[in-house]
N, C-alpha and C positions, 0 to 999 in steps of 0.2 A: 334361746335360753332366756331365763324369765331374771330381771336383773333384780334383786335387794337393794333398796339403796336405805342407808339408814345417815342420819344426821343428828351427831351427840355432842353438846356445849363442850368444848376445851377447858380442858383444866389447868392448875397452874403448875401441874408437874407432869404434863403435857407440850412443856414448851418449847422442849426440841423436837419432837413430833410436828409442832406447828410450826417452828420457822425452817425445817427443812421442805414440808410442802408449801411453805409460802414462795421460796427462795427457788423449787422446780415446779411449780404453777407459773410464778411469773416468768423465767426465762422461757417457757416452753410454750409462752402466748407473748410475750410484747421486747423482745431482744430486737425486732427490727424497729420501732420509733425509736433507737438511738445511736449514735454515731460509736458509743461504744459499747455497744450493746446491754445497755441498762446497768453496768459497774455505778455507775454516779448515782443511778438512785436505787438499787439495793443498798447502798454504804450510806446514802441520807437516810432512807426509811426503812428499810426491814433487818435495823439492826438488831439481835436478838434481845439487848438489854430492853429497848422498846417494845418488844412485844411480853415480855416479862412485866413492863407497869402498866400497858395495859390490862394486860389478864388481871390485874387486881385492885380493877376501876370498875366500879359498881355500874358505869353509866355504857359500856362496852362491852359487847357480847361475840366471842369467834365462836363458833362450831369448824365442826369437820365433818367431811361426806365419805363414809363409807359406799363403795358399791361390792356387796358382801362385807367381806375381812380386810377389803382393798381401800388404801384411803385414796383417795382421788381427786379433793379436793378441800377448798375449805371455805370461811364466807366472814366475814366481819362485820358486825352492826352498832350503830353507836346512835344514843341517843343526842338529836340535833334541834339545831331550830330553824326557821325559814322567814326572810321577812315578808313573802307574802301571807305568810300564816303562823301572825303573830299568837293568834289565842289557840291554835292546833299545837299537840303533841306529837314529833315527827320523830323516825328513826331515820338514820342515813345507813344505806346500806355502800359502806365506804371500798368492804375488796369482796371482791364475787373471781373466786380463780378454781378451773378444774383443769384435772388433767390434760394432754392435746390425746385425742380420740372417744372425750366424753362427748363430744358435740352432737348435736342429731338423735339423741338416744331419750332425749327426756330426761334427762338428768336436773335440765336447771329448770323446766317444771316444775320438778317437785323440789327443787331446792325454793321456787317464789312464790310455790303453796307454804312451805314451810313459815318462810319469813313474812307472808300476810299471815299467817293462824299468830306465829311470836308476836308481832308489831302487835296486834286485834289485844291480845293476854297485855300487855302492858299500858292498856289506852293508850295506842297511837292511830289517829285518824289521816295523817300524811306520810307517806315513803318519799324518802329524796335519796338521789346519788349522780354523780359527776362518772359518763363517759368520753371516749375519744370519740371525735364527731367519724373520723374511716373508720368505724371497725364495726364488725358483728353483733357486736354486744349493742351498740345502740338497735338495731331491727331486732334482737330478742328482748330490749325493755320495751318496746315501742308493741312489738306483739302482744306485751303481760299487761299495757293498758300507761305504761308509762309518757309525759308528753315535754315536751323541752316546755323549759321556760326561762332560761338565760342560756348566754353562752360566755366565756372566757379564753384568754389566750397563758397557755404555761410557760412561764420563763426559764424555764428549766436550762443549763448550760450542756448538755449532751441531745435533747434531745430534736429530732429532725425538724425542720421548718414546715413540711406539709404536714404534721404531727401536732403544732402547739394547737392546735384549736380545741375545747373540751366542752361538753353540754353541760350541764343543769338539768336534770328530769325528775319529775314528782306521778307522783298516784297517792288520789285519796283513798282511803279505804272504810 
């Protein structure tokens, strides 16, 4: 079966649509880095009033992945800066969440075709985004061309100690 996948900017009266897949993307990929399964920081960051001012910040972009009529996932991009590229234009691609059985399909292909053609449209000539150094998601940026270039430790108070470690990775474009 030939999959559709389409991907349309969120809107601001979309915003329960957006924090309800924000809130079953994230449980259903990172509830085990936390001792209580990520309650502490859904209740610090994806509170819905938050996603409410961002959606109406000129400098922050969420889309949503349809695959057909199915939403499946979603993505977040915000314009950033970097110091080792102080005179470049960068976008940080801050949440990348699809559904748990998107994986493997090409889905986030064409979601990182998507966000180079977007980033390309708003002259940005760097991509940056912070993963977990265990997880999958670093070897699918690392495949799109992405390459560490710091690392950090999160102090976060739930989450697991083999967990706090996060990369730093860029592509220029």
């Amino acid at each position: 079966m030939k999959q559709l996948i389409t991907i349309k900017k969120c809107q601001e009266d979309q915003l329960d649509l957006l924090h309800k897949i924000a809130i079953q993307t994230y449980n259903g990929t990172y509830q085990y880095l936390w001792s209580d399964k990520g309650k502490w920081y859904l209740d610090e960051f994806y509170k819905k009033e938050s996603f409410k001012k961002e959606l109406s910040q000129s400098d922050i972009f969420y889309f949503l992945v349809y695959d057909a009529d199915k939403l499946i996932g979603f993505f977040k991009l915000k314009n950033s800066s970097l110091a080792a590229y102080p005179a470049q234009n960068c976008i940080e691609i801050d949440k990348l969440y699809l559904l748990k059985g998107s994986a493997g399909k090409g889905i986030g292909k064409i979601v990182m075709d998507f966000i180079f053609s977007f980033s390309k449209k708003q002259d940005c000539s760097v991509l940056c985004l912070k993963v977990m150094e265990n997880s999958m998601a670093k070897y699918f940026y690392e495949k799109n061309g992405f390459i560490q270039t710091d690392k950090n430790y999160l102090d976060y108070p739930t989450i697991k100690e083999e967990y706090r470690l996060i990369l730093t990775m860029v592509k220029e474009i």
